[in-house]
C-alpha positions in Angstrom: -21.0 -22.9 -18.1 -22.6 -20.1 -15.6 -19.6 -18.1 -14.2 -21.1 -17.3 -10.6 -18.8 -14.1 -10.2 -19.2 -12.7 -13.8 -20.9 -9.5 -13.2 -18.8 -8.2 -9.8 -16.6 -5.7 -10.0 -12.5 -6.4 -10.1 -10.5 -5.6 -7.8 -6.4 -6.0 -7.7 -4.6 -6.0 -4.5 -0.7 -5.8 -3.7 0.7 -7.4 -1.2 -2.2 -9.2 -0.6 -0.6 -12.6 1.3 -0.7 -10.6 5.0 -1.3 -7.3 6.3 -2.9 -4.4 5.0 -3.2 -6.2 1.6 -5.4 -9.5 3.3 -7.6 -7.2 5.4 -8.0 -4.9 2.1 -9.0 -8.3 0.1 -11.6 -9.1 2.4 -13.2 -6.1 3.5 -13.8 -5.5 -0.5 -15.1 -9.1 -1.2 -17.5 -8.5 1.9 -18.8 -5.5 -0.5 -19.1 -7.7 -3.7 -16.1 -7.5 -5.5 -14.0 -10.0 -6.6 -10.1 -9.5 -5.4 -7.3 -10.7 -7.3 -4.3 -10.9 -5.4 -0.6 -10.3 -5.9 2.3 -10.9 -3.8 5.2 -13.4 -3.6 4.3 -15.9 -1.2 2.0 -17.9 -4.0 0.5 -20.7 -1.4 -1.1 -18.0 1.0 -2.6 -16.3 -1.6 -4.0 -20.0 -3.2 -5.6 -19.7 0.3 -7.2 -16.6 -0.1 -8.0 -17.0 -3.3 -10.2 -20.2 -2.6 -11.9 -18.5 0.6 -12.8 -14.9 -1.4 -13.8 -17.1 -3.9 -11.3 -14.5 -5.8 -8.4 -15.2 -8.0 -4.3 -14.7 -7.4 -1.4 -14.1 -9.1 2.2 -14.4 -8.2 4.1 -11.5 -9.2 7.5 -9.4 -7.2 6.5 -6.0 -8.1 9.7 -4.5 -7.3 10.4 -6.4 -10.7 8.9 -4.3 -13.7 9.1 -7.3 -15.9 7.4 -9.3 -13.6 4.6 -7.0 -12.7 4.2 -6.8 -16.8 3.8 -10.7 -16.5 1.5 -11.0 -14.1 -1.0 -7.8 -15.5 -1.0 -9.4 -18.6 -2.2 -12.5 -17.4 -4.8 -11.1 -15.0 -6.2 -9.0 -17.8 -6.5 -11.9 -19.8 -9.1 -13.1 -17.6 -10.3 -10.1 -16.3 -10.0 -7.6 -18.8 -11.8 -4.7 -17.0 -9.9 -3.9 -13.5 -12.8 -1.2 -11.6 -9.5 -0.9 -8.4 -6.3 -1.3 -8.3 -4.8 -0.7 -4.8 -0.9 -0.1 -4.4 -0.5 -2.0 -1.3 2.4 -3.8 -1.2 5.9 -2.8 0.8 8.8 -3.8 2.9 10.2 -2.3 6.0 13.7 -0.9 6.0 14.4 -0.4 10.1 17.9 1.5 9.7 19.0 4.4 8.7 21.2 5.8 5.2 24.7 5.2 6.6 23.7 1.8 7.7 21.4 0.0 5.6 23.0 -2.3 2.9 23.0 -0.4 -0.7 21.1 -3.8 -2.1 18.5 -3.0 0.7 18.0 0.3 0.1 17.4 -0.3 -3.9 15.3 -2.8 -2.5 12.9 -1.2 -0.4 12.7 2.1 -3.3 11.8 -0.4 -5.9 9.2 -2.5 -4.2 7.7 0.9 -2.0 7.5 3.5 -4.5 8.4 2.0 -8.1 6.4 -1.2 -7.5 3.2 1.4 -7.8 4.4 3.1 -11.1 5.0 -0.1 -12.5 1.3 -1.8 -11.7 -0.5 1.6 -12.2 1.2 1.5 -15.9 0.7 -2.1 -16.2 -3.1 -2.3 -15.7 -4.2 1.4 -17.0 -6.0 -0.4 -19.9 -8.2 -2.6 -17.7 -8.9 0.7 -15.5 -9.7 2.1 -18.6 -12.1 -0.2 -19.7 -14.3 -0.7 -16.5 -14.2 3.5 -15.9 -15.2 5.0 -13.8 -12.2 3.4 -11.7 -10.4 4.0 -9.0 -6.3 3.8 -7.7 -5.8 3.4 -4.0 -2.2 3.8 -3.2 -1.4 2.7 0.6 1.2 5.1 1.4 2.5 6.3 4.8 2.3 9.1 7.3 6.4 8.5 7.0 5.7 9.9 3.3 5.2 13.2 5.2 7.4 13.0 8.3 11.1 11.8 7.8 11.7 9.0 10.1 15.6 9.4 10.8 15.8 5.8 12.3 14.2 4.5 8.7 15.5 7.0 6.0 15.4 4.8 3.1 11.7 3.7 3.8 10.4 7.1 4.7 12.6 8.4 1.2 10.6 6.1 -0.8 7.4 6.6 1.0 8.3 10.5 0.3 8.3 9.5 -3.1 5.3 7.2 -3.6 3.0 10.2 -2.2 4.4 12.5 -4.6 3.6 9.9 -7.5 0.0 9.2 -5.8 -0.6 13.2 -5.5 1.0 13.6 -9.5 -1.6 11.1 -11.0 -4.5 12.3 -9.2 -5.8 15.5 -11.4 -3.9 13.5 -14.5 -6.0 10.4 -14.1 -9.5 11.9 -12.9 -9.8 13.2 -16.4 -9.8 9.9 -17.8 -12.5 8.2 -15.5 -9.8 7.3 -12.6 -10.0 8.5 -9.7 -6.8 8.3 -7.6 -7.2 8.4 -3.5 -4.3 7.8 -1.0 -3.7 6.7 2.0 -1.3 7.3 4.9 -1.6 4.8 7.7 0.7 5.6 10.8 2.1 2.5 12.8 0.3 -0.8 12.1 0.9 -4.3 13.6 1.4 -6.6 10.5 3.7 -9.9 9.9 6.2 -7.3 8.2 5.9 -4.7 10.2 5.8 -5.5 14.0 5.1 -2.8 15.4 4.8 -3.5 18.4 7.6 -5.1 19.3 10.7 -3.2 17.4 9.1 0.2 18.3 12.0 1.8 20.8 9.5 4.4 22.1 6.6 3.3 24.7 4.5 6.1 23.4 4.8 5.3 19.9 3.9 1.6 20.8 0.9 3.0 22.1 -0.5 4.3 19.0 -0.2 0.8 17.3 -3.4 -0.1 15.2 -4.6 -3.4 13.4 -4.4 -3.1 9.6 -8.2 -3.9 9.1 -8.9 -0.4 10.6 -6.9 0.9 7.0 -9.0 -1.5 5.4 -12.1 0.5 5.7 -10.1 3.4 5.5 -9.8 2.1 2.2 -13.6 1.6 1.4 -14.7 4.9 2.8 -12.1 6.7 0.4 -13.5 4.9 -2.4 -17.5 5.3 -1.4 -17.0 8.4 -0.5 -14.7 9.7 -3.4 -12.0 10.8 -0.5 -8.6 11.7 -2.1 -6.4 11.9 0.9 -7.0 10.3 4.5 -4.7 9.7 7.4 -5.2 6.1 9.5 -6.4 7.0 12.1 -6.8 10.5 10.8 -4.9 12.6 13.9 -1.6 11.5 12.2 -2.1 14.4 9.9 -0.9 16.7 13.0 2.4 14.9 12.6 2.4 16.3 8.7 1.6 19.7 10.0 4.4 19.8 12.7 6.4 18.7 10.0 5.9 21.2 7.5 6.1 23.8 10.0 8.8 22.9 12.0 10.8 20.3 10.2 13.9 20.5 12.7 12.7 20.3 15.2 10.1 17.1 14.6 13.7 15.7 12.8 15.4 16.0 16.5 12.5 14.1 18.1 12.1 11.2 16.1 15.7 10.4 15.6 15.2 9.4 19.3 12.8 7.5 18.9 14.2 4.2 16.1 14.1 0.7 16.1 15.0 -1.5 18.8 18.7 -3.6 18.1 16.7 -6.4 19.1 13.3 -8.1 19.5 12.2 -8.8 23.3 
């Protein structure tokens, strides 16, 4: 039987049930590829699945066995992967001394390892379709600690350092690696705009499909590090520079207790 989508490019998205993940899905099937996505939440991403005319598969990747699962069955049926974007994450709104111990393994192993374990898991099929390309949706809190949200900005610390590590390591072998570090976006998980203490902050909410074609010019364009929008890389500056001080003004600036 003719297999309508044989022929388009594969591309395997994280966290692909809301947010950044959906908007990531769609802007690439727009551009011809064919999106396979991950996440937990199996019936949203049926959904998706049907209207991409994609495919899905359900998979925890803060669980390395699970993410093995769920890459060997994707590669089963699509045994040449030309993206795989690190997309998926949780929020962790409080700080070291706060935040439950479970939480904070939590929020390390589905933010930062979750990307170790997929990139490890489908390197053969990026192998086979080369030249291929890693997208790993990081954070501009991967280069400014948050004080209010240690334990997310620790493992977003940690998932740029990874993304930055395999960049010259994998472009040798037909991969190219880019990352990117979106500032504060209004998703399901992330609700920016209404746990955001600070007015000013609030105001420089964006939508995530404005990451989404971040995410398509840094792979047409062969861009290894962007900033969504790009004057968030100020804040890396400021914070490299004067690391105190930037540390004294964000601590005031947290989480609200409650949502309005």
């Amino acid at each position: 039987m003719h297999d309508p989508r044989r022929g388009r490019r594969v591309a395997v998205v994280t966290g692909a049930s809301s947010g950044i993940g959906e908007a990531s899905a769609r802007a690439l099937a727009r551009r011809g590829w064919l999106t396979v996505g991950l996440a937990r939440r199996g019936e949203r991403l049926e959904r998706l699945a049907r209207e991409l005319d994609g495919d899905f598969e359900v998979c925890d990747v803060g669980r390395r066995e699970d993410v093995e699962r769920a890459a060997a069955a994707v590669l089963e049926r699509h045994p040449a992967v030309s993206l795989l974007v690190n997309n998926a994450g949780i929020p962790g709104r409080r700080d070291f001394l706060s935040l439950e111990p479970e939480s904070i393994e939590e929020v390390l192993r589905v933010n930062y390892l979750g990307g170790v374990w997929c990139l490890r898991a489908f390197l053969s099929g990026l192998e086979r379709a080369r030249p291929a390309h890693v997208v790993n949706v990081v954070s501009v809190a991967g280069t400014v600690a948050f004080p209010p949200s240690g334990p997310y900005s620790a493992a977003k610390h940690a998932q740029l350092a990874f993304s930055r590590a395999t960049t010259a390591q994998l472009r040798r072998r037909g991969i190219s690696v880019h990352t990117l570090n979106p500032g504060f976006i209004e998703t399901e998980g992330f609700p920016q705009r209404t746990v955001l203490r600070s007015v000013a902050l609030r105001r420089t909410v964006v939508g995530p499909e404005r990451v989404a074609e971040a995410l398509v010019r840094a792979i047409e364009r062969d861009r290894q590090e962007m900033f969504v929008p790009a004057w968030y890389r100020v804040a890396a500056f400021a914070q490299a520079l004067a690391p105190g001080a930037v540390s004294r003004l964000l601590a005031s600036t947290g989480y609200r207790t409650r949502r309005p």
